[in-house]
PDB file of N, CA, C and O in Angstrom:
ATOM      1  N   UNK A   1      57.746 106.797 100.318  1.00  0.00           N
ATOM      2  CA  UNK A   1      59.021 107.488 100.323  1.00  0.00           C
ATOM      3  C   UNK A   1      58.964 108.552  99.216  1.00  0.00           C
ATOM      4  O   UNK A   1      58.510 108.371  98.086  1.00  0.00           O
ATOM      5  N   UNK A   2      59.619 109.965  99.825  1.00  0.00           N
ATOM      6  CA  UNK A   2      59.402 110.851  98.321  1.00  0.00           C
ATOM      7  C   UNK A   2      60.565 109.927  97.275  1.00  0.00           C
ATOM      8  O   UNK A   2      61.503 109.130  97.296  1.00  0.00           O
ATOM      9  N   UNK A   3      59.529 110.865  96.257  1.00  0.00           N
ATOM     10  CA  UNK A   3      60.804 110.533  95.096  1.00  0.00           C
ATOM     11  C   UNK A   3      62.181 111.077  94.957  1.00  0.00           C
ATOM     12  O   UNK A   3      63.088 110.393  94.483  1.00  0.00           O
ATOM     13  N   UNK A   4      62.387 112.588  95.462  1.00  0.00           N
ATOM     14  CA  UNK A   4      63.526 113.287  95.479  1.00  0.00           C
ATOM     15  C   UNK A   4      64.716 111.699  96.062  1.00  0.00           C
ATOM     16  O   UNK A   4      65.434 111.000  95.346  1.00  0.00           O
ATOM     17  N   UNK A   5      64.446 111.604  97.810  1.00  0.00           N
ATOM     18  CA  UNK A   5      64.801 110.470  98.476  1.00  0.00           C
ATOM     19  C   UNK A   5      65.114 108.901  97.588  1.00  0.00           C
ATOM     20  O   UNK A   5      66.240 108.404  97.553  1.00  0.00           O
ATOM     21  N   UNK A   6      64.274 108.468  97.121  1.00  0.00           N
ATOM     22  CA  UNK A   6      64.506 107.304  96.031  1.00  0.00           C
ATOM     23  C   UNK A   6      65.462 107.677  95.075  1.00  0.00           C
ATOM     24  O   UNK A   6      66.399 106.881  95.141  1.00  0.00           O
ATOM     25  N   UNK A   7      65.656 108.594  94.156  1.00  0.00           N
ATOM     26  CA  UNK A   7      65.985 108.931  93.344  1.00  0.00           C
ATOM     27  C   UNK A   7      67.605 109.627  94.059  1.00  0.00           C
ATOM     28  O   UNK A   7      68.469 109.881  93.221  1.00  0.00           O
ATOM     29  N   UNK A   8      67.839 109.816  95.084  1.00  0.00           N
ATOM     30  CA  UNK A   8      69.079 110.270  95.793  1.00  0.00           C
ATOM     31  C   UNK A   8      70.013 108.624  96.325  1.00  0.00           C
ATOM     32  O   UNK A   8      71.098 108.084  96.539  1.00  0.00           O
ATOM     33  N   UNK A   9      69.003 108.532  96.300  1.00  0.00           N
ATOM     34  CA  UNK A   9      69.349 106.726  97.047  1.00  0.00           C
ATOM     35  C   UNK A   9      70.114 106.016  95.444  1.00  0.00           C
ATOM     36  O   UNK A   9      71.230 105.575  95.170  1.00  0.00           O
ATOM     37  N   UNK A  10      69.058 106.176  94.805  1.00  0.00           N
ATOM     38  CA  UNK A  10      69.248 105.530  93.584  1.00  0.00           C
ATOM     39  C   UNK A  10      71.324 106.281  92.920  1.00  0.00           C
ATOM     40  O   UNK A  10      72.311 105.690  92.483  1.00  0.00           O
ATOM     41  N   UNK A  11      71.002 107.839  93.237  1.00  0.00           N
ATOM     42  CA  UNK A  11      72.259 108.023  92.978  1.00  0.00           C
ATOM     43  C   UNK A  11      73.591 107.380  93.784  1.00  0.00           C
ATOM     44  O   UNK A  11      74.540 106.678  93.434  1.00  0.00           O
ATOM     45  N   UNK A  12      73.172 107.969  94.999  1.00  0.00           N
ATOM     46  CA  UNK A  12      74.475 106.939  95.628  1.00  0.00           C
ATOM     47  C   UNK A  12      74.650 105.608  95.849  1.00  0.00           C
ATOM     48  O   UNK A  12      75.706 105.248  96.368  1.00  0.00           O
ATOM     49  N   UNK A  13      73.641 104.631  95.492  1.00  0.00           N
ATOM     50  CA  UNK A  13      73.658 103.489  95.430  1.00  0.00           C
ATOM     51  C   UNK A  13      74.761 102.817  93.899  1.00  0.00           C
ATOM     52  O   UNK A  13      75.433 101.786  93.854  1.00  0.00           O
ATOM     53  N   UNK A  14      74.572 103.802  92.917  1.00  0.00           N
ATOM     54  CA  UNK A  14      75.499 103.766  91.597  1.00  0.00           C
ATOM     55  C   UNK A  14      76.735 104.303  92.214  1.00  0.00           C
ATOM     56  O   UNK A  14      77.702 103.560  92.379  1.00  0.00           O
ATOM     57  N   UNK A  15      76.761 105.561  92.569  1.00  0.00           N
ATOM     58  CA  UNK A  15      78.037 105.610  93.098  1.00  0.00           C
ATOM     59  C   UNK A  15      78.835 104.713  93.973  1.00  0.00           C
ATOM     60  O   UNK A  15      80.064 104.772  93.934  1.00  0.00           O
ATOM     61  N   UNK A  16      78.257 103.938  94.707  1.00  0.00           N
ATOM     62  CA  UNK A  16      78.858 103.187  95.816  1.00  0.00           C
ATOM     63  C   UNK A  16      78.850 101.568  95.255  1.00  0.00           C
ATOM     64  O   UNK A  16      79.381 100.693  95.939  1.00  0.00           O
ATOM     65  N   UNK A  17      78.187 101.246  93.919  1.00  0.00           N
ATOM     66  CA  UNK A  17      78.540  99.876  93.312  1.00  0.00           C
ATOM     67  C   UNK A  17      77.535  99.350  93.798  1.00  0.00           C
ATOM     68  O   UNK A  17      77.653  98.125  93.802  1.00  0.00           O
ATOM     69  N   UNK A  18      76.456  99.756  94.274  1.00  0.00           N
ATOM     70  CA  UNK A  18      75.895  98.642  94.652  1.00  0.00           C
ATOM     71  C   UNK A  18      74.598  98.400  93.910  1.00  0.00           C
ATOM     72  O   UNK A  18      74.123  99.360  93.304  1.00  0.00           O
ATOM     73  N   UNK A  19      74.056  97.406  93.885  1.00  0.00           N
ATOM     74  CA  UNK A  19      72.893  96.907  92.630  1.00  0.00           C
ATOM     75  C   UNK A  19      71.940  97.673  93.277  1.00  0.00           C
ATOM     76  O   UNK A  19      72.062  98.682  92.582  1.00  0.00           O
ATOM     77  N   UNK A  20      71.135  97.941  94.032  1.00  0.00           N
ATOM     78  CA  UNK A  20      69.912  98.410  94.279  1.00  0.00           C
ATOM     79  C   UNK A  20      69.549  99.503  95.409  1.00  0.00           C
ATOM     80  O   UNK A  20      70.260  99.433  96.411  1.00  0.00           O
ATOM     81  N   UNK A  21      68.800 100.254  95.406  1.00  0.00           N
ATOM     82  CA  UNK A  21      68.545 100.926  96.855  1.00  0.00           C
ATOM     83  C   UNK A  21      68.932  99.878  98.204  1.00  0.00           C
ATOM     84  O   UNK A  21      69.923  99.838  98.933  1.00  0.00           O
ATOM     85  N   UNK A  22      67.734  99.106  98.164  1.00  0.00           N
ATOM     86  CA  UNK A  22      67.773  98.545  99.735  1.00  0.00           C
ATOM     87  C   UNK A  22      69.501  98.162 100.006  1.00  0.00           C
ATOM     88  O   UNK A  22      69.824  98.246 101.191  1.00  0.00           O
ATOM     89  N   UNK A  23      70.343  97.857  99.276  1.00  0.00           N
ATOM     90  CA  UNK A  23      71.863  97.482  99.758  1.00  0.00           C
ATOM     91  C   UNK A  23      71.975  98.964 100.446  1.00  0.00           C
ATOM     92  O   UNK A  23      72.027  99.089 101.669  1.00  0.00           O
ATOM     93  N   UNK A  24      72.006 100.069  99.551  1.00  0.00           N
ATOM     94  CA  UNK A  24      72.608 101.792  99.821  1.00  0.00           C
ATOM     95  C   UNK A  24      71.780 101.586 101.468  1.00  0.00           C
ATOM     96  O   UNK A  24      72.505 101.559 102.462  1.00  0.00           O
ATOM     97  N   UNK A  25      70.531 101.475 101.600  1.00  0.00           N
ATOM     98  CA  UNK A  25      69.833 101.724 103.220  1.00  0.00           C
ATOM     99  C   UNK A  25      70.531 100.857 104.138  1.00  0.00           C
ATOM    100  O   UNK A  25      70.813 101.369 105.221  1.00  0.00           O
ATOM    101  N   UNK A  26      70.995  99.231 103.881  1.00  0.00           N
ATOM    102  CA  UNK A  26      71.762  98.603 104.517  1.00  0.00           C
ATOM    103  C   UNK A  26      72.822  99.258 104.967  1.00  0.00           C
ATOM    104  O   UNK A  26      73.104  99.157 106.161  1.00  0.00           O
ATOM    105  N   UNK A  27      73.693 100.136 104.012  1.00  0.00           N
ATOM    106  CA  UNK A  27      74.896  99.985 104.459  1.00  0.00           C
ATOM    107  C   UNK A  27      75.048 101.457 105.456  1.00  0.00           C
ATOM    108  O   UNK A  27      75.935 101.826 106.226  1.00  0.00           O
ATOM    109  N   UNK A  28      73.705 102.090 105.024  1.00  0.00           N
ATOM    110  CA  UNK A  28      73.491 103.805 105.425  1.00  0.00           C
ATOM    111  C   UNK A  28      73.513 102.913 107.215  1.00  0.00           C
ATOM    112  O   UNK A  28      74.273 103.055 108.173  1.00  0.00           O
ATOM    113  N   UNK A  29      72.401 102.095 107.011  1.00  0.00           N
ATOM    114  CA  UNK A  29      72.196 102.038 108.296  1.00  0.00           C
ATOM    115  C   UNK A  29      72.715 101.194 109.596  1.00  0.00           C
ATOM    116  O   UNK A  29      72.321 101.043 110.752  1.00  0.00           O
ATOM    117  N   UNK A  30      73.689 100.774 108.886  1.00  0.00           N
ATOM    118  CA  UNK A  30      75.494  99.824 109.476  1.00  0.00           C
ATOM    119  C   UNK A  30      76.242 100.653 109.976  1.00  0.00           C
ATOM    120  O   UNK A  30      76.607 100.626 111.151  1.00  0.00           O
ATOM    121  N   UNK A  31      76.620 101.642 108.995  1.00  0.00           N
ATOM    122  CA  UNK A  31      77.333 102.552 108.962  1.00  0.00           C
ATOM    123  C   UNK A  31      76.773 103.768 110.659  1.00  0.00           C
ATOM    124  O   UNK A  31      77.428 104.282 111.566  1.00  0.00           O
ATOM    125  N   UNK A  32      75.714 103.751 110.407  1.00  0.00           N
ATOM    126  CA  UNK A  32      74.828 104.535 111.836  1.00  0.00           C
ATOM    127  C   UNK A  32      75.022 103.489 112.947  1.00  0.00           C
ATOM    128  O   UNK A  32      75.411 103.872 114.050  1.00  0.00           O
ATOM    129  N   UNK A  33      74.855 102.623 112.793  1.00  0.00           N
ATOM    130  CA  UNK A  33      74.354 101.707 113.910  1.00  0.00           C
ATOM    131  C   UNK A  33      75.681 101.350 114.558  1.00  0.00           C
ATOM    132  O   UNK A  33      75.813 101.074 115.750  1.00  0.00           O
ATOM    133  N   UNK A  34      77.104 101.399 113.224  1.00  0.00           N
ATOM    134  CA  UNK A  34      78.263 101.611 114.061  1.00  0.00           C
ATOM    135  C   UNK A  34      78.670 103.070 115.032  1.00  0.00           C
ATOM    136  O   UNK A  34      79.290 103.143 116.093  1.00  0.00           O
ATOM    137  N   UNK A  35      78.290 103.725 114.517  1.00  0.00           N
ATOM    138  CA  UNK A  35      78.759 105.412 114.930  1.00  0.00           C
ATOM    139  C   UNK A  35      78.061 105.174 116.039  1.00  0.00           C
ATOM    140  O   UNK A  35      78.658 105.622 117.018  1.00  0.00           O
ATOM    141  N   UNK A  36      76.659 104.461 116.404  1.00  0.00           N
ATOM    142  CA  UNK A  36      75.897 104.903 117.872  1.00  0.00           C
ATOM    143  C   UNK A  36      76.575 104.409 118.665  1.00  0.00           C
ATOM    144  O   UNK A  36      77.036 104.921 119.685  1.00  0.00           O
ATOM    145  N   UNK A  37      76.738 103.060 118.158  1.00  0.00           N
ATOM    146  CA  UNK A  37      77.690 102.014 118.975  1.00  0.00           C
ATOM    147  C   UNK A  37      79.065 101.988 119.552  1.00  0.00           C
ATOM    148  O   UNK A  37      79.455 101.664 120.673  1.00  0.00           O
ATOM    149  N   UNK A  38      79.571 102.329 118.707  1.00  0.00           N
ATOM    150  CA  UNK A  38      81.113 103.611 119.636  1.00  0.00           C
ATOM    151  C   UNK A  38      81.655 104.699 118.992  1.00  0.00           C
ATOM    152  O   UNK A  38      82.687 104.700 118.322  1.00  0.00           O
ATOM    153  N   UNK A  39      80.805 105.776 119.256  1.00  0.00           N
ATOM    154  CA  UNK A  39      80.910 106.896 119.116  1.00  0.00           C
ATOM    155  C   UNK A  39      82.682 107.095 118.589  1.00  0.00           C
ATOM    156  O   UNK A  39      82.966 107.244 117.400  1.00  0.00           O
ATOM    157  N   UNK A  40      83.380 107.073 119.319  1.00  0.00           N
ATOM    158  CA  UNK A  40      84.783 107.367 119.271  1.00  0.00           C
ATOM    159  C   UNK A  40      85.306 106.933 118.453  1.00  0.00           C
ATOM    160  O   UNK A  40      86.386 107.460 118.183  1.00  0.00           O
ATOM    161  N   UNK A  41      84.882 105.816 117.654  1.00  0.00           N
ATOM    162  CA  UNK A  41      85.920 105.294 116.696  1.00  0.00           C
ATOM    163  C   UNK A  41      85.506 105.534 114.846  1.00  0.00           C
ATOM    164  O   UNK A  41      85.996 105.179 113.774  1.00  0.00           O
ATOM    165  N   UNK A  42      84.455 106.253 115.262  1.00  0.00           N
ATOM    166  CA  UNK A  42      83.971 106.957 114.341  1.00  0.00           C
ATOM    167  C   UNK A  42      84.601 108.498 113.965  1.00  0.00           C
ATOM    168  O   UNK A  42      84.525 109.137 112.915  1.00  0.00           O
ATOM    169  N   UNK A  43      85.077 108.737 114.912  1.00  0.00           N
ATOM    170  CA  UNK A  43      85.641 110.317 115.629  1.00  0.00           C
ATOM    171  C   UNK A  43      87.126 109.834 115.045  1.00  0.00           C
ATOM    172  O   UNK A  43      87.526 110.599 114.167  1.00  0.00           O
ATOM    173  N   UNK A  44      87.913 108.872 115.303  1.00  0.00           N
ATOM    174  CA  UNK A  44      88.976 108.636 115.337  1.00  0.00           C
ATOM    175  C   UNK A  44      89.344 108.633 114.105  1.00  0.00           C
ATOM    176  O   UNK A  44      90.247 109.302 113.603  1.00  0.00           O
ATOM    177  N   UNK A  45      88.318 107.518 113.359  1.00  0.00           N
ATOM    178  CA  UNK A  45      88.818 107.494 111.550  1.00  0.00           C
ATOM    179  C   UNK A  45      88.662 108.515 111.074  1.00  0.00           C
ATOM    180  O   UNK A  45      89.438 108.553 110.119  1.00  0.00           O
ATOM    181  N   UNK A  46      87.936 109.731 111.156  1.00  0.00           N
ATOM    182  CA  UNK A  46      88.064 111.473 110.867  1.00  0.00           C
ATOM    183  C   UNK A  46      88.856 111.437 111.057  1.00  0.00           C
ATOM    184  O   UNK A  46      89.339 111.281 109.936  1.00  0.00           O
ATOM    185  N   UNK A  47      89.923 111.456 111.939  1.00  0.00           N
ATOM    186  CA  UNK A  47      91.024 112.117 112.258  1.00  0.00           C
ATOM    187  C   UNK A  47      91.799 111.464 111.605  1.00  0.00           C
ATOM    188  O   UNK A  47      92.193 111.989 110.564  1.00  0.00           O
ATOM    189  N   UNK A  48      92.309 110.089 111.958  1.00  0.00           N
ATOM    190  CA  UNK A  48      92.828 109.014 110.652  1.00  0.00           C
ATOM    191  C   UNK A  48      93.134 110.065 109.161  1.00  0.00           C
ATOM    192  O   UNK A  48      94.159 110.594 108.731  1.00  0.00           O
ATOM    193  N   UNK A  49      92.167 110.047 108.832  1.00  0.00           N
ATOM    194  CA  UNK A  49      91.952 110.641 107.334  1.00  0.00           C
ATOM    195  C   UNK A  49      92.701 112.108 107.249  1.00  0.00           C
ATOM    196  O   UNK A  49      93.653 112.412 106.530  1.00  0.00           O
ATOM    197  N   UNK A  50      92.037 112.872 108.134  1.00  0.00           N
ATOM    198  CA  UNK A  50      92.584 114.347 108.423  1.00  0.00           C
ATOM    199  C   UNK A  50      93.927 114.466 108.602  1.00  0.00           C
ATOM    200  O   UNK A  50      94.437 115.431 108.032  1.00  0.00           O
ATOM    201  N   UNK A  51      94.770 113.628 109.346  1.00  0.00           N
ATOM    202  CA  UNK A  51      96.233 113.366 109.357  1.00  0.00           C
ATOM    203  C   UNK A  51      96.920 112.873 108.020  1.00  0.00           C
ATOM    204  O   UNK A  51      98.043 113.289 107.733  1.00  0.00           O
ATOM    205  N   UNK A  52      96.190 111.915 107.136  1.00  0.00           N
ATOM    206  CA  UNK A  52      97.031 111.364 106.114  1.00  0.00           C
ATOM    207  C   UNK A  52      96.879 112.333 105.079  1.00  0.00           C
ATOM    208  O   UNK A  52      97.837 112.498 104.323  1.00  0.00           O
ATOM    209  N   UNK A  53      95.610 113.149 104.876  1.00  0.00           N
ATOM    210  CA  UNK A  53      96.064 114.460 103.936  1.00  0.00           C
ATOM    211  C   UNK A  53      96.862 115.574 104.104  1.00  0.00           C
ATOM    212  O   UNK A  53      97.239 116.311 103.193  1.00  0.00           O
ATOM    213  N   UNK A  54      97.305 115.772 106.169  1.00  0.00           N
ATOM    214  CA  UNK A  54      98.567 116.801 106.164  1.00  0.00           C
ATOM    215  C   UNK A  54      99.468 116.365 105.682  1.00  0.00           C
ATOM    216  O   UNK A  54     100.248 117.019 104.989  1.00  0.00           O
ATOM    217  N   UNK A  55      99.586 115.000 105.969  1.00  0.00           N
ATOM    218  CA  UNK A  55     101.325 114.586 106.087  1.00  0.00           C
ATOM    219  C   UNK A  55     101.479 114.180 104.319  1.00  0.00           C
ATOM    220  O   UNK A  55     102.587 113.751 103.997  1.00  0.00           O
ATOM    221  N   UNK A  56     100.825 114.256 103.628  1.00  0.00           N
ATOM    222  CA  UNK A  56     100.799 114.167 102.490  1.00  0.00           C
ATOM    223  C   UNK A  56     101.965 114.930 101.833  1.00  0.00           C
ATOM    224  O   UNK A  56     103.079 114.517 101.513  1.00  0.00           O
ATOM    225  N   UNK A  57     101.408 116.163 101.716  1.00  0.00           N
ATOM    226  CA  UNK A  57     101.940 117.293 101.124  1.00  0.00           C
ATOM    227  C   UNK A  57     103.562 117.305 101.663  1.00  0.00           C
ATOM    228  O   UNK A  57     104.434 117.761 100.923  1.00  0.00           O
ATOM    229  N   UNK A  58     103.864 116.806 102.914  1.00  0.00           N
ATOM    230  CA  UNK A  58     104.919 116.777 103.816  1.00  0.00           C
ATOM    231  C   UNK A  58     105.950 115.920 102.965  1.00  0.00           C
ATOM    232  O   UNK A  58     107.025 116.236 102.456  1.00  0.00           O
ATOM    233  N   UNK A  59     105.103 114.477 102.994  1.00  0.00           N
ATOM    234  CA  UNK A  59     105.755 113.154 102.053  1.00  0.00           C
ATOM    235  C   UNK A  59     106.200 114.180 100.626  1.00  0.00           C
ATOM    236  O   UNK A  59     107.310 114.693 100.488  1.00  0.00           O
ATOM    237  N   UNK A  60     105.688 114.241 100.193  1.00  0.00           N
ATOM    238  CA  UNK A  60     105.716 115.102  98.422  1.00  0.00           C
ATOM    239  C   UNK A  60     107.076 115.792  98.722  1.00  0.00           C
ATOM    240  O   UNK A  60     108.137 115.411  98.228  1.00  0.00           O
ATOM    241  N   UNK A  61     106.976 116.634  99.407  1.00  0.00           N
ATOM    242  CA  UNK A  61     108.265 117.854  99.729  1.00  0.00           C
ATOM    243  C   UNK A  61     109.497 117.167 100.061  1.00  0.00           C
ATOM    244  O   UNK A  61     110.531 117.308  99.407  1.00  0.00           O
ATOM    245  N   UNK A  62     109.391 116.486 100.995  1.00  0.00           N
ATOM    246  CA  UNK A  62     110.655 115.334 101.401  1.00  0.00           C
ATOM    247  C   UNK A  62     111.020 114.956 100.060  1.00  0.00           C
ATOM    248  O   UNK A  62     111.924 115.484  99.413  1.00  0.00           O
ATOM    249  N   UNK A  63     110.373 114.139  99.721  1.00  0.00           N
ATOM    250  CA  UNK A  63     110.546 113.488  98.214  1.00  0.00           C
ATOM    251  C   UNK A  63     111.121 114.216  97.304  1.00  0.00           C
ATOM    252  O   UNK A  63     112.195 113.768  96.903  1.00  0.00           O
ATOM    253  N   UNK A  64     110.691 115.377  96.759  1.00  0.00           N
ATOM    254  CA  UNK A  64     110.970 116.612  96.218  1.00  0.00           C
ATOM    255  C   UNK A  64     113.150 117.070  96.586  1.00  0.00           C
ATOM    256  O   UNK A  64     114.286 117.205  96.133  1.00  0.00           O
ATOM    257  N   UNK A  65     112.236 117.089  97.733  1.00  0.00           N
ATOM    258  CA  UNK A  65     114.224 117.587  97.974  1.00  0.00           C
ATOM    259  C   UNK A  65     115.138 116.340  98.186  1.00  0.00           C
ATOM    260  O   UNK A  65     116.334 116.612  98.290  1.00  0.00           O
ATOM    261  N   UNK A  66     114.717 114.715  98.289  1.00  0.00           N
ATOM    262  CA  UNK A  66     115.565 113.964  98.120  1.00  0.00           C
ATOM    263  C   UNK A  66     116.048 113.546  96.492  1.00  0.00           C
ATOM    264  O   UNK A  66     117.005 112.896  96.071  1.00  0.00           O
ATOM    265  N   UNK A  67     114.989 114.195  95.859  1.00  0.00           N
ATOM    266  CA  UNK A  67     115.419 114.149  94.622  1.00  0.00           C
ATOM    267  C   UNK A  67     115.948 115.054  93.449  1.00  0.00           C
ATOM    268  O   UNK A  67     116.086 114.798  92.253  1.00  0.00           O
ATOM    269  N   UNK A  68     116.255 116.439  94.329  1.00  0.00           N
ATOM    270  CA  UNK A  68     116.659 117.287  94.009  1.00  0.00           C
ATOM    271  C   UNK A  68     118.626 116.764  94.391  1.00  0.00           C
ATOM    272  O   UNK A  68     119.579 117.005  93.651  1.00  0.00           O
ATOM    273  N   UNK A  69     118.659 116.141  95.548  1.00  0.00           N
ATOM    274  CA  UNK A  69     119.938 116.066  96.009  1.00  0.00           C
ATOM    275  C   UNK A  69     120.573 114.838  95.313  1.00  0.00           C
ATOM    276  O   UNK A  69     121.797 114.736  95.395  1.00  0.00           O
ATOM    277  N   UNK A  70     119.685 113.631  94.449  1.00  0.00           N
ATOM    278  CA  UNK A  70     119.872 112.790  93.735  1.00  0.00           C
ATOM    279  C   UNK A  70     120.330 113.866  92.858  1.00  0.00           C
ATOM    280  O   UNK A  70     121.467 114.230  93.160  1.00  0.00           O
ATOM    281  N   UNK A  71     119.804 114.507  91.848  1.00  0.00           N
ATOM    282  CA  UNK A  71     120.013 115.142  90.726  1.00  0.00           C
ATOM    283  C   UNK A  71     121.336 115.961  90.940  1.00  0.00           C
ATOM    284  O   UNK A  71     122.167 116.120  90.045  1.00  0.00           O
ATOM    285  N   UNK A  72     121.460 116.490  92.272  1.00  0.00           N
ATOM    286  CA  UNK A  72     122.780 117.465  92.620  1.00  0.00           C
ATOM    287  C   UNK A  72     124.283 116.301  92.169  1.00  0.00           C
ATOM    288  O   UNK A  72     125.210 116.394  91.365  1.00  0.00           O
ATOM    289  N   UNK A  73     123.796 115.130  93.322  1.00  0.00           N
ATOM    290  CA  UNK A  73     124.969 114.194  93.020  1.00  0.00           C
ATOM    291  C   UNK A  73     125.554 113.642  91.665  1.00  0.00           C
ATOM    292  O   UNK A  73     126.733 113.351  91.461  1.00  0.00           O
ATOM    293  N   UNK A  74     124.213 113.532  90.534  1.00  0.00           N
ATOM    294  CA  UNK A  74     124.514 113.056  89.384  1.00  0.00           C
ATOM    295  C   UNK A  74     125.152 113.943  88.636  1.00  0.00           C
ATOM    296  O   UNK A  74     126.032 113.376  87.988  1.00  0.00           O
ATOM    297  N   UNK A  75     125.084 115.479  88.367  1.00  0.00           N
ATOM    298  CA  UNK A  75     125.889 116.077  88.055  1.00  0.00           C
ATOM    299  C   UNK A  75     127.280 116.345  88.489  1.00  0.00           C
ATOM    300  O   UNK A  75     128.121 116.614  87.631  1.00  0.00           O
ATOM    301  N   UNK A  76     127.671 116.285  90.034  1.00  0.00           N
ATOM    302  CA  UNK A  76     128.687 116.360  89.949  1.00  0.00           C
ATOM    303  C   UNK A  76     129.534 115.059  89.337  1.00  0.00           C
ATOM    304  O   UNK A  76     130.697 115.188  88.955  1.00  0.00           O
ATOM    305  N   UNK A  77     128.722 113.622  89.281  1.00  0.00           N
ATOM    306  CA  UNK A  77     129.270 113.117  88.707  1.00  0.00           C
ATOM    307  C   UNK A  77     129.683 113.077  87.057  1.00  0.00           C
ATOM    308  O   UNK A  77     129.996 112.091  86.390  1.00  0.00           O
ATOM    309  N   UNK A  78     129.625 113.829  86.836  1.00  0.00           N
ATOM    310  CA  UNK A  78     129.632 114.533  85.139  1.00  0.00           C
ATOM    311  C   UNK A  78     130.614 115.183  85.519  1.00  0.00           C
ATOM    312  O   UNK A  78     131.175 115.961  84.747  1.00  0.00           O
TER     313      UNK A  78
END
């Protein structure tokens, strides 16, 4: 195996918590062996993800102006 490869492994294997290369190839190759296995639901959790960062910004703003109208009410109660 080159070293670049070992040494990439070795990084995301720290990143991902796990004690050693061979876990990082396990999980590389779970992770594949699910995607071959149904394509679509691999496709789906993209989208999953892609939806909860629009509606994000959405949540924030809502929030934003329900607490702008909190703050409206407390003054008039003054």
């Amino acid at each position: 195996m080159p070293a670049s490869l070992v040494n990439e492994l070795k990084r995301i294997a720290v990143k991902n918590h796990f004690l050693d290369i061979s876990e990082e190839i396990r999980s590389l190759l779970r992770e594949k062996y699910l995607s071959y296995n149904d394509p679509y639901s691999s496709e789906l959790e993209k989208i999953r993800k892609n939806i909860t960062k629009i509606t994000m910004p959405e949540k924030i703003d809502a929030l934003k102006q329900d607490l702008k109208k909190l703050l409206e009410g407390l003054d008039e109660l003054k």
